[in-house]
N, C-alpha and C positions, 0 to 999 in steps of 0.2 A: 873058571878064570876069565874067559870072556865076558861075565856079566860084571864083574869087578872091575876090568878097564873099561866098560861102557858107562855105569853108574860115575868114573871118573873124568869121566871126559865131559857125559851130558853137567856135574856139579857147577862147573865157572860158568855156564852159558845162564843156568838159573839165577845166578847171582847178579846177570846183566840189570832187568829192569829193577830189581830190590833197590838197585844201586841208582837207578834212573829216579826211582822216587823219593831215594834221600838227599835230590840235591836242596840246600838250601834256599830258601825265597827270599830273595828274588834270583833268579838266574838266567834270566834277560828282561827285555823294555817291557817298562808297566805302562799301559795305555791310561791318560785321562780324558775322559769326555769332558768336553763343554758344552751343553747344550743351546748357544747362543752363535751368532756370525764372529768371525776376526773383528779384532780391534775394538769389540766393547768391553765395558767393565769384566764381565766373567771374562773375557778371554783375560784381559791383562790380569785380573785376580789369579785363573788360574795356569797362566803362563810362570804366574812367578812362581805358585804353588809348588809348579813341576818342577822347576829348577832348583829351587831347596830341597824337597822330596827328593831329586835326583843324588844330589851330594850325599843325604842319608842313607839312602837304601843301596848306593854302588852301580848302578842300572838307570839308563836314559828313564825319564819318563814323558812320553810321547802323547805330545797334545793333538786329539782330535776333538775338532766341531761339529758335532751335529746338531743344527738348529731346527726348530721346527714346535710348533703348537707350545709358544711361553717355553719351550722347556725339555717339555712331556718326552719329545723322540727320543731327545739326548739319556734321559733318564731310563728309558724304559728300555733303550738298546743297555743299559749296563745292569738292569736286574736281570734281561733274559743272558749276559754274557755269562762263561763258564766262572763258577764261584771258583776260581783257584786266585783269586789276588793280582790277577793283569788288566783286570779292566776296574777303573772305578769312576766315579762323574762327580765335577763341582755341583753343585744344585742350587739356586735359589728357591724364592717363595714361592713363585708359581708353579712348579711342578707337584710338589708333596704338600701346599697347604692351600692353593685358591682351586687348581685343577679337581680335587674331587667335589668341590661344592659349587663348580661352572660350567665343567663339564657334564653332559649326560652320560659320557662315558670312558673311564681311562682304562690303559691296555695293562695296568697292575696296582696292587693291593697297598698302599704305603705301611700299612702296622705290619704285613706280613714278608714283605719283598725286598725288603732289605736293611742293613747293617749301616748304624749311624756312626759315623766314627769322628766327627768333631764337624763343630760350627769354626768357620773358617776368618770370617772377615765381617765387620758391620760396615754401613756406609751411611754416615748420617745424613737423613738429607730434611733441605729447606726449605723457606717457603718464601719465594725471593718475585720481586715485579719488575717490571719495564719500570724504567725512570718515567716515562710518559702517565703512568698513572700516580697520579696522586693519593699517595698512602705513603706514611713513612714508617709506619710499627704495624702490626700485625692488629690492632683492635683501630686503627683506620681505614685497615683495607676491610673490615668486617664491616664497619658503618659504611667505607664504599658501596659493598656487594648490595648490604641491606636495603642502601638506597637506588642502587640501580640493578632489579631483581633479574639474571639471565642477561646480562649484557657483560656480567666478567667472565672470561676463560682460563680456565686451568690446563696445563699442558701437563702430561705422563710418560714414560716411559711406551706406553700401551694397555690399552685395554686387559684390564685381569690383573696388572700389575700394582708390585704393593705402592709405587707412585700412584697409580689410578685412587685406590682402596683409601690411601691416606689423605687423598682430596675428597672422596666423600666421607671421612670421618668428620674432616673439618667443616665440610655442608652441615652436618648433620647435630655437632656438637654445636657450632657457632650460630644453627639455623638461619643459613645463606644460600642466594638458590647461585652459583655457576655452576659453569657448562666446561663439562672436559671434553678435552682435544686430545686423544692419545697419537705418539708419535711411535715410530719402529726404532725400539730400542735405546738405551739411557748411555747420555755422556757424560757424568761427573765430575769430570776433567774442564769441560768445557764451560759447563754452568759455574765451577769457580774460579773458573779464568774469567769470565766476564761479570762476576763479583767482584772482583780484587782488580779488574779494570775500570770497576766504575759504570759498566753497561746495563749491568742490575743492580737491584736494593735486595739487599737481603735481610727481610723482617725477623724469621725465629728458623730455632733448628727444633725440628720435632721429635728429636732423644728427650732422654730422660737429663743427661749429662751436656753441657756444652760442646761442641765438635773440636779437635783442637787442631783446624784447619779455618776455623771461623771464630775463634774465641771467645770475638766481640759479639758476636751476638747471641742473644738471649733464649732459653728453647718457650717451647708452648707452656711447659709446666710452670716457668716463672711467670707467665703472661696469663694465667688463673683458665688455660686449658691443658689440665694434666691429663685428661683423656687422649689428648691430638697427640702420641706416642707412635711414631712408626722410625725403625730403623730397616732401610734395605739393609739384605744381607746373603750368605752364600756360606753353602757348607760341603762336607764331604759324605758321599755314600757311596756301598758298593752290595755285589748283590750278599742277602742274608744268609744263603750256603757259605758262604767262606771259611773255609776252616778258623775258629777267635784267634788260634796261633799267630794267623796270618795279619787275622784282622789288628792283633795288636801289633805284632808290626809296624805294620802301615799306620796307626795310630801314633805311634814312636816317633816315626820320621817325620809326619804330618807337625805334630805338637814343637819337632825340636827346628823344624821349616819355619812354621810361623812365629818360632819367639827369637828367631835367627835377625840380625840388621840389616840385611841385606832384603829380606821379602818385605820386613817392615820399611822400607825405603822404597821400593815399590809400588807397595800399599796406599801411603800416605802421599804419593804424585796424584792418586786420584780420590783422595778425600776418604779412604779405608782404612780401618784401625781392626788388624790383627785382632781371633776372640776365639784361642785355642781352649779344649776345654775337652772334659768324658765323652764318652761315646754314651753315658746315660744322661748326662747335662744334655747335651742335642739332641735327646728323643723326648725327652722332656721341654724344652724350647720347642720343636715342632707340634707337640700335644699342647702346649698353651697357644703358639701362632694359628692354629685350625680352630682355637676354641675361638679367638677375636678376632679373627679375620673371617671367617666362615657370620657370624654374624652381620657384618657387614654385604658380605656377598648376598644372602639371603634378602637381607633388608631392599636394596637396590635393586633387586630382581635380576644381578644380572649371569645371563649364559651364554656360552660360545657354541 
C-alpha cells in the first residue's frame, strides 16, 4: 500500500519539466544582435526589424549592439549563443562574405554555423560628387579620374566594406586609378539628404534597378557598366542548432515584419527597400555574394 501512495505522489512532480519544455516559442524576449554601434543603418534596419518581429511573435524583441571587427563579434556571439530561438543577429556583408577572404582568421565557419533565415533589406547605393568637382554623369568623372590619375578620392563606409569593394570594382571595370578614404561607419540618410539638398551630384545608382528614393538617376548598367553592380544590404541569421520549428517561426514573423507599412516606412527614411525572401533564397545570395566579392578582395590584395 505504501508503495502505491508513493508512486502517486512522486507522478505530478515528473510531469513538472515535461510541462516546462512544452511551453511554446517564444515565451519570453528574443534577443537581436546588431553587430554595428547605435544610430547607424543596421541599428535603424534593425530596430525596426525588432519592432515588427515583436508584434508577430507576442514577446519584446530586444536590441543589442555588439560592434566590433566589420561585424564579425556581433555575429559570432549569436552562432556560439544557445540554439533555442532567443538570440539571432541582423548581419551584413562583412561578416559572412568579405571576412573570410580578409581575414586570416574568423572565430566560425559560415556554410556550417548557422541558419539563414531571409535577406532583410537592400540599400542602393550611389555614386554621387562634391559640386566642386567637375563631372556631371558618371563617364565625366571617369575621364576626370583618367585624367588626373590618384588625385580623386573615394570615400566608404570602411575599409572591407561592400562601399569600399564597390569603389574598386569601379577602379577596376572603368580602369581609373583613386584613392579610397574609408570612414567609420555608413550614413545613408545623410548622403540623401545632401543630395536632395543640392550639396551633392548624384551621377548613377549601382543596382540593377533604379533606387526609388533617387528615381532620377540612372544606375551603371544603363551607363554601359553592368558589371559596377553592388547593393548594400543586411539579413537575418541565427545559430544552425535551432530547432527548423523554431527557425520557421521566426521566419514567419521576420517575412510578415518586413512586408508590414510600418517597417517599410522606416526602411525607406534611409534609402532601404524591404527583400523578404526563403531561408534557401539567402543561402544562395550569400554563395553568389562570396563568389563576386571574394574576387575582388583577392584581386586588391586586401587584409585585416
Amino acid at each position: 500500500m505504501k508503495k502505491i501512495l508513493l508512486s502517486l505522489v512522486l507522478a505530478p512532480l515528473l510531469l513538472v519539466p515535461l510541462l516546462a519544455l512544452a511551453q511554446p516559442y517564444p515565451s519570453k524576449p528574443v534577443k537581436l544582435i546588431v553587430g554595428f554601434p547605435a544610430g547607424g543603418p543596421a541599428d535603424i534596419f534593425g530596430r525596426s526589424l525588432a519592432q515588427g518581429m515583436a508584434a508577430e511573435l507576442g514577446q519584446p524583441v530586444i536590441v543589442e549592439n555588439i560592434s566590433g571587427v566589420g561585424g564579425v563579434l556581433g555575429v559570432d556571439r549569436a552562432a556560439k549563443a544557445a540554439p533555442d530561438g532567443y538570440t539571432m543577429v541582423i548581419n551584413s556583408a562583412s561578416p559572412l562574405v568579405i571576412a573570410p577572404y580578409s581575414l586570416s582568421k574568423i572565430p566560425y565557419d559560415v556554410k556550417k554555423d548557422f541558419a539563414f533565415i531571409t535577406l532583410v533589406v537592400r540599400v542602393p547605393e550611389v555614386v554621387a560628387v562634391h559640386l566642386s568637382l567637375p563631372a556631371n554623369s558618371l563617364a565625366e568623372l571617369i575621364s576626370y579620374a583618367k585624367a588626373n590619375p590618384g588625385k580623386v578620392n573615394f570615400g566608404s563606409a570602411g575599409s572591407g566594406s561592400i562601399t569600399h569593394l564597390a569603389g574598386e570594382l569601379l577602379k577596376a571595370e572603368a580602369k581609373i586609378d583613386i584613392v579610397h578614404v574609408p570612414y567609420k561607419g555608413a550614413a545613408p540618410a545623410v548622403l540623401l539628404g545632401h543630395i536632395r539638398s543640392g550639396k551633392l551630384r548624384a551621377l548613377a545608382i549601382t543596382s540593377g534597378t533604379r533606387a526609388p528614393a533617387l528615381p532620377e538617376v540612372a544606375t551603371t548598367g544603363e551607363m554601359n557598366y553592368p558589371n559596377v553592380n553592388s547593393d548594400n544590404w543586411y539579413g537575418l541569421i541565427m545559430a544552425a542548432a535551432t530547432p527548423p520549428e523554431i527557425q520557421r517561426r521566426v521566419h514567419t514573423a521576420a517575412v510578415a515584419a518586413l512586408k508590414s507599412k510600418a517597417v517599410d516606412e522606416q526602411f525607406a527614411k534611409v534609402g532601404g527597400i524591404a527583400a523578404p525572401g526563403t531561408p534557401q533564397e539567402y543561402a544562395a545570395f550569400i554563395a553568389a555574394e562570396q563568389a563576386k566579392w571574394s574576387k575582388i578582395v583577392t584581386a586588391i590584395g586586401f587584409k585585416e
